[in-house]
N, C-alpha and C positions, 0 to 999 in steps of 0.2 A: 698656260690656261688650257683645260683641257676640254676638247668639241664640245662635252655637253653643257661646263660652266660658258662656255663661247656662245650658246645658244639660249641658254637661260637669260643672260646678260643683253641678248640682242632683243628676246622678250620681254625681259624686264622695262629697258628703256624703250622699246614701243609702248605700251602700257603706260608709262610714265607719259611718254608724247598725247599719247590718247587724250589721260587724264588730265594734263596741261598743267605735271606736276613738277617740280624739281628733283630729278632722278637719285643725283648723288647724295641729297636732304634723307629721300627715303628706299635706298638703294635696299636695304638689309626685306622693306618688306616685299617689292617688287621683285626683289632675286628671290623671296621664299613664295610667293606666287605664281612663278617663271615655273619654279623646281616641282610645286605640287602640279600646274597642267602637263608636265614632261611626266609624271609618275602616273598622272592618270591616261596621258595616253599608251602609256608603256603594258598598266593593265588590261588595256581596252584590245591588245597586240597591237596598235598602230608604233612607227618611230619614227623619229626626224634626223635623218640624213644626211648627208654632203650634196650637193649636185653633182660634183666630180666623185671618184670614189676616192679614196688614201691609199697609198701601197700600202698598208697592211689589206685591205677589204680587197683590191685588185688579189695580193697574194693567195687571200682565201680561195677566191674565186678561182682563181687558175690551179689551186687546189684540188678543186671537186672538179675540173675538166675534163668532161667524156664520161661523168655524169648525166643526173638534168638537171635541167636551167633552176627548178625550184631548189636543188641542192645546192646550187653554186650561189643560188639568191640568198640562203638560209644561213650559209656560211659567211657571206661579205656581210650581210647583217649583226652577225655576231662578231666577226671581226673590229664591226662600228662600233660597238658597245665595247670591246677592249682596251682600244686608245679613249676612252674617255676619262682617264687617270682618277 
């Protein structure tokens, strides 16, 4: 499963719990509601992260070292978005 379906999936069923719904009854519409607030934050520039990073996002970053920091942010950023399969 890949970070962003992992996060989708972890919204989905909060949403569910909220709603006081049967999640896996109506998984297909909560994962497609999950997936549109991820696309609308994604437009907005905002993303949702790891709290730790990934070796891929660490490698980015150590990448642009001896850069700046917004380089090295921009690039483990995008590294996030790579492993999301």
């Amino acid at each position: 499963m890949s970070d962003r379906d992992q996060i989708i999936e972890v919204m989905a069923r909060a949403e569910a719990s909220f709603e006081e719904i049967e999640y896996v009854k109506y998984r297909e519409l909560f994962n497609e509601q999950a997936a549109h607030v991820l696309a609308a934050l994604d437009a907005a520039g905002l993303a949702v992260v790891p709290v730790e990073p990934t070796e891929a996002m660490l490698a980015a970053g150590m990448a642009e070292a001896g850069t700046d920091l917004a380089s090295e942010y921009r690039a483990m950023l995008a590294a996030s978005k790579e492993t999301e399969g």
